[in-house]
C-alpha positions in Angstrom: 2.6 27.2 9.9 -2.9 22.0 12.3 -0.5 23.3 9.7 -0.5 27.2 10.2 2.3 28.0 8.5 1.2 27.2 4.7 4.6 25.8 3.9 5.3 23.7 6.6 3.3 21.8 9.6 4.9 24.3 12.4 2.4 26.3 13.5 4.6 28.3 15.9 7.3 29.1 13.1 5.1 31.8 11.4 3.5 33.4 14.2 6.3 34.0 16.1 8.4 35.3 13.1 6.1 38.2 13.2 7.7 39.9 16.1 11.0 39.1 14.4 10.3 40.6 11.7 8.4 43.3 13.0 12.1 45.0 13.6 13.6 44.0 10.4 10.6 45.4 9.0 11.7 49.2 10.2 15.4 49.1 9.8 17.5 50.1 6.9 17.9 48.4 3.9 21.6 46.8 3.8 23.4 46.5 1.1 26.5 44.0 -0.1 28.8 47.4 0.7 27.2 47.9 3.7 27.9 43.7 4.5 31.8 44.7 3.7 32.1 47.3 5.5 31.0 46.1 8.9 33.1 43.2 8.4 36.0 45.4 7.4 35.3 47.3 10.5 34.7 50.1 8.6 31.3 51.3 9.2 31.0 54.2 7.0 32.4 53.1 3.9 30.3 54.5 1.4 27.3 52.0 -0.2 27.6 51.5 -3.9 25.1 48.7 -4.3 21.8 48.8 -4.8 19.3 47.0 -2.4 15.4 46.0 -2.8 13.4 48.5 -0.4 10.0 48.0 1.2 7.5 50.3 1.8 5.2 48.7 4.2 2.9 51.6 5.4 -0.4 52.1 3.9 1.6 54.6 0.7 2.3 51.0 -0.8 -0.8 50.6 -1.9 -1.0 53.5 -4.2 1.7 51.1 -6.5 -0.6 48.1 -6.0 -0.5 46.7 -9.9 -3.6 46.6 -11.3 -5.8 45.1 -14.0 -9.1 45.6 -16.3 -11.9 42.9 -16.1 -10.6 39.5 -18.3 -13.3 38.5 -20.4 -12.8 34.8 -20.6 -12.4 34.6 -17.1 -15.5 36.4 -16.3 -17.5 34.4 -18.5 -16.2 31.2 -16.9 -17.4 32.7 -13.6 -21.0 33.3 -15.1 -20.5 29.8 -17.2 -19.6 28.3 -13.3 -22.6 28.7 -11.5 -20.6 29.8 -8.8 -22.3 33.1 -6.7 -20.1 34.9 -4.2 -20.8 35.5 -0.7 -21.6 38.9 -1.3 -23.3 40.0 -4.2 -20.8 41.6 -7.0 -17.4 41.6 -4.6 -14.5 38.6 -3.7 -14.7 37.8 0.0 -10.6 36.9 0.3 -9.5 35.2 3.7 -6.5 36.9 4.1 -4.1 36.4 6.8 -3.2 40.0 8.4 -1.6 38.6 11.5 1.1 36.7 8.8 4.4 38.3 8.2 6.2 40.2 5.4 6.4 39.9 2.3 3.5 38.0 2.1 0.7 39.2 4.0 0.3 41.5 7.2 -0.8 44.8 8.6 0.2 47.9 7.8 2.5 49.6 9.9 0.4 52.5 9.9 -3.0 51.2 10.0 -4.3 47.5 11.8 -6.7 47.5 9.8 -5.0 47.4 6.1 -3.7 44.1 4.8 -0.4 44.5 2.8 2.0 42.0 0.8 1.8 39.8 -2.2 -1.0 38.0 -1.0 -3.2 40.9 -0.8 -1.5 42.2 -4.1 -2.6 39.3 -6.2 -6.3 38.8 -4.6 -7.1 42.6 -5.4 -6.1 41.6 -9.4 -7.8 38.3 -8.8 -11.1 39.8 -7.9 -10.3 42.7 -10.7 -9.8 40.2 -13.3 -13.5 38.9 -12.8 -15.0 42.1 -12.2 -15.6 41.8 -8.7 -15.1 44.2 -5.9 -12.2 43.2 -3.8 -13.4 42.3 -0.5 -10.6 41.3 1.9 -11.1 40.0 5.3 -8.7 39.3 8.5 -8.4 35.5 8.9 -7.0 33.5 11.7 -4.8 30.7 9.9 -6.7 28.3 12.0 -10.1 29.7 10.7 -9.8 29.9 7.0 -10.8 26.1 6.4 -14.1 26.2 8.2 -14.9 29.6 6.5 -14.1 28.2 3.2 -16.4 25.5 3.7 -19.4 27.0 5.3 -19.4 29.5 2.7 -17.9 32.5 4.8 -15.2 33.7 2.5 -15.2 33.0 -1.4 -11.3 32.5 -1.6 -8.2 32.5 0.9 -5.0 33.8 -0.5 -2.8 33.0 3.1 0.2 31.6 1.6 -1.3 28.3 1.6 0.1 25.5 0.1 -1.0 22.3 -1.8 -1.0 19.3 -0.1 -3.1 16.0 -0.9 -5.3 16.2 2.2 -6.3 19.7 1.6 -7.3 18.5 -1.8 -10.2 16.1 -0.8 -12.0 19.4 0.8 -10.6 22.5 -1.5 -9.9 23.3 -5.1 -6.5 25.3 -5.6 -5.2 27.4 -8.5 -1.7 28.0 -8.0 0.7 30.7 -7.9 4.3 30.6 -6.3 6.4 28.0 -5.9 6.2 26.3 -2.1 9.7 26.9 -1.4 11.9 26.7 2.4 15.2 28.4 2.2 18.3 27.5 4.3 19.7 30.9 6.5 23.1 31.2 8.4 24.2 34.5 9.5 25.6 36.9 7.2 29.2 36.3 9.0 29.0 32.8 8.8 31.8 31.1 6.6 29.1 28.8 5.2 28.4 30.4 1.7 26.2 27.5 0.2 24.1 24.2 1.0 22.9 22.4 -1.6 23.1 19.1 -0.5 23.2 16.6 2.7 27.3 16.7 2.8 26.7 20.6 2.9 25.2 20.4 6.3 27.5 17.4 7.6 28.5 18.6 10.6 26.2 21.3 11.1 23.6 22.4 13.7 20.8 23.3 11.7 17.5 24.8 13.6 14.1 23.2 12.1 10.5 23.1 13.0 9.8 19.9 15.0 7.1 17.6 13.3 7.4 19.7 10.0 7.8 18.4 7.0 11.3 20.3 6.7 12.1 18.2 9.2 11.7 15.1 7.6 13.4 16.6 4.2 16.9 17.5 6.8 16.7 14.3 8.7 16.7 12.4 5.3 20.1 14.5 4.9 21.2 13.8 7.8 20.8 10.1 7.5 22.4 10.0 3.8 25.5 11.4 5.8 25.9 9.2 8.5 25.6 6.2 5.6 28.3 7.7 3.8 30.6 7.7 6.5 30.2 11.7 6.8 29.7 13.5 10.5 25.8 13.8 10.1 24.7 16.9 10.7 22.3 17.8 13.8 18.4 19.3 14.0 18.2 21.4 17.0 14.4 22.5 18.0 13.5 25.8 19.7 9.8 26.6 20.9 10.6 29.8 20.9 11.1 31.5 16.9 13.4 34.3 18.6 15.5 31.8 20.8 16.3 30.3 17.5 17.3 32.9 15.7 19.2 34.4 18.5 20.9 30.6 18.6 21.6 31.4 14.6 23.0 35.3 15.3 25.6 34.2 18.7 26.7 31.4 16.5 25.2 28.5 18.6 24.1 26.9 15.9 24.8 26.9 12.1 22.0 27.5 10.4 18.2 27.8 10.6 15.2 26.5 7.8 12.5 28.8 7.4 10.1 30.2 4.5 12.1 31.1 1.3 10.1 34.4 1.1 10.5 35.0 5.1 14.0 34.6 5.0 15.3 36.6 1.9 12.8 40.0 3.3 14.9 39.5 6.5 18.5 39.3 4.7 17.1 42.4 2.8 15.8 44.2 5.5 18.2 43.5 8.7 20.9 42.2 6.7 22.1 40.0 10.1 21.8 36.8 8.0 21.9 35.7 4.7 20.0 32.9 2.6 22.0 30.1 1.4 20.0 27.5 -0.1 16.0 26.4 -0.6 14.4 23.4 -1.5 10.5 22.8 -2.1 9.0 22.4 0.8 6.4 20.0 -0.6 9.6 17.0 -1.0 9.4 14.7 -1.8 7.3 16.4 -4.9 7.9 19.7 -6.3 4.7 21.5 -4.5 2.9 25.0 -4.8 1.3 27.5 -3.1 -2.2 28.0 -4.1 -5.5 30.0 -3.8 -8.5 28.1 -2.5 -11.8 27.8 -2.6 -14.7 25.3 -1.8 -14.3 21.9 -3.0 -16.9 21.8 -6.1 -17.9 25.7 -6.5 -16.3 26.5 -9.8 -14.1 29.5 -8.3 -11.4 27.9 -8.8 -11.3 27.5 -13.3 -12.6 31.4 -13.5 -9.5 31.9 -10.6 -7.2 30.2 -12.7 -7.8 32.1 -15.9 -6.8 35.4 -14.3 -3.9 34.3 -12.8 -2.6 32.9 -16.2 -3.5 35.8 -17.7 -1.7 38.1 -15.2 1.5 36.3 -15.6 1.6 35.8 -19.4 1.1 40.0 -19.2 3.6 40.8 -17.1 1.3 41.6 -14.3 2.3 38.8 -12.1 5.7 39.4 -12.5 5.5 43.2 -10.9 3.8 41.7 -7.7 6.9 39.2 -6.7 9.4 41.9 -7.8 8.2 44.7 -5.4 8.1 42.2 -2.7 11.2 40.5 -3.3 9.9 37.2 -4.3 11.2 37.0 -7.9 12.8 33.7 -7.7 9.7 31.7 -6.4 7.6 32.5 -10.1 5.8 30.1 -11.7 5.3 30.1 -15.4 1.9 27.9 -15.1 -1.2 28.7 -12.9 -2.2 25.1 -12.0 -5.7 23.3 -11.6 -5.2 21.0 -8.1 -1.8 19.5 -9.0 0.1 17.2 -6.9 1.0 18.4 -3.6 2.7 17.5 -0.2 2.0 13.6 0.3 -0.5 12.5 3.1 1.7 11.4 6.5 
């Protein structure tokens, strides 16, 4: 998630989480009371805390954020050279097949593209007076369609890494951040570090670069004289997380913003820890556009603009992705090293 999933180099992790999520997706919020109570046994206890809800039907978008044209950005578009696709709108690769919060299908209509993804190209192409034009993109197509001139931007939680560099031009906007998830009876309340997972089975993407980041933990364990820890691989996204639920394992890596909808959603596991998935440099997630076009400066501007205004801030809070801000929309800046 070729790297289809934007955070990682597991391409299976992100398509698969779809049908996972899928039925987190349509169950009921859960709450911390809700947490005590099934553990107490006591199923009805009444809920007394509050819990972020989700409403991923086609009704969210009537509390889509908006924004008025941003004149310095729109004359840094003219100032660019740069001329859409189609005349007067933002063709945005998005990826509809993806998974909540970040982009996907309405539950209600295949052919509406939800999340915060979709919530900050609509401002994007608002911001420099275009119409927003969003299209359905195939993780494995948005690269050729940037480059042959298909698309004008792609907003597919994508993010920056050195190779991409040499072909696109990013301006970012959330932190790149994996999240560690055991499940919500587990006794393991926190992993912050490699003695937290000594000893653990920890599900991971083979070939990922999340892999790498936990056998570097693993490794620092065994040289300290600690049980090391374990990576365990499924092919399957389900088989692993069924592995996670039975207690066959101890924990599972995923997408920070995948795995705090699904502790909000199905409540059957809870997120302990994150790192950036970008080690061994703090990376972002950013939107792109062709190498060289001058999108990317005018792109930029907006989304500085939106955060400094609050705007930015109102996406990531309706879709539960709060903690992966950024305070500074970024021009190409370092990303996940070459291999």
């Amino acid at each position: 998630m070729p790297l289809a999933n934007p955070l990682s180099r597991a391409g299976s992790v992100a398509a698969m989480a779809v049908v996972a999520l899928a039925l987190a997706a349509c169950s009921a919020v859960v709450t911390d009371a809700d947490r005590a109570a099934r553990q107490s046994g006591n199923g009805s206890a009444p809920v007394t805390a509050a819990a972020p809800s989700f409403d991923l039907t086609t009704k969210n978008l009537a509390e889509r954020p908006h924004t008025k044209p941003i004149a310095e950005a729109v004359d840094a578009l003219e100032q660019s050279g740069f001329r859409p696709v189609q005349a007067g709108k933002l063709t945005v690769a998005l990826g509809g097949a993806g998974a909540p919060p970040t982009s996907f299908f309405a539950e209600d209509d295949a052919q509406t593209i939800i999340g915060s993804d979709p919530d900050l190209a609509s401002l994007i192409a608002e911001g420099l007076g275009l119409e927003y034009a969003p299209e359905n993109v195939a993780w494995a197509d948005w690269p050729l369609g940037i480059e042959s001139g298909k698309y004008d931007l792609a907003l597919t939680n994508i993010g920056v890494t050195e190779e991409r560099k040499e072909l696109f031009d990013f301006a970012t906007y959330r932190d790149a951040v994996m999240g560690f998830v055991v499940a919500d009876g587990s006794a393991v309340e926190r992993i912050a570090e490699p003695k937290d997972v000594s000893g653990l089975k920890v599900v991971v993407g083979s070939g990922t670069n999340q892999e790498k980041f936990l056998l570097d933990w693993i490794a620092q364990n065994r040289e300290a004289g600690l049980p090391p820890g374990e990576a365990v691989y499924f092919d399957d996204f389900a088989a692993g997380q069924l592995a996670l639920k039975s207690g066959r394992v101890d924990a599972s890596i995923l997408p920070y913003s995948l795995a705090k909808f699904q502790e909000q959603t199905a409540g059957e596991t809870r997120v302990v820890g994150k790192f950036n998935s970008a080690y061994p440099v703090s990376g972002e997630v950013g939107t792109v556009s062709a190498k060289g076009s001058g999108l990317a400066k005018p792109v930029q501007i907006v989304i500085q603009h939106l955060i400094d205004d609050g705007t930015y801030a109102k996406v990531l809070q309706r879709w539960g992705q709060g903690e992966e801000a950024v305070r500074t929309s970024q021009l190409n800046p370092p990303g996940l090293p070459k291999p």
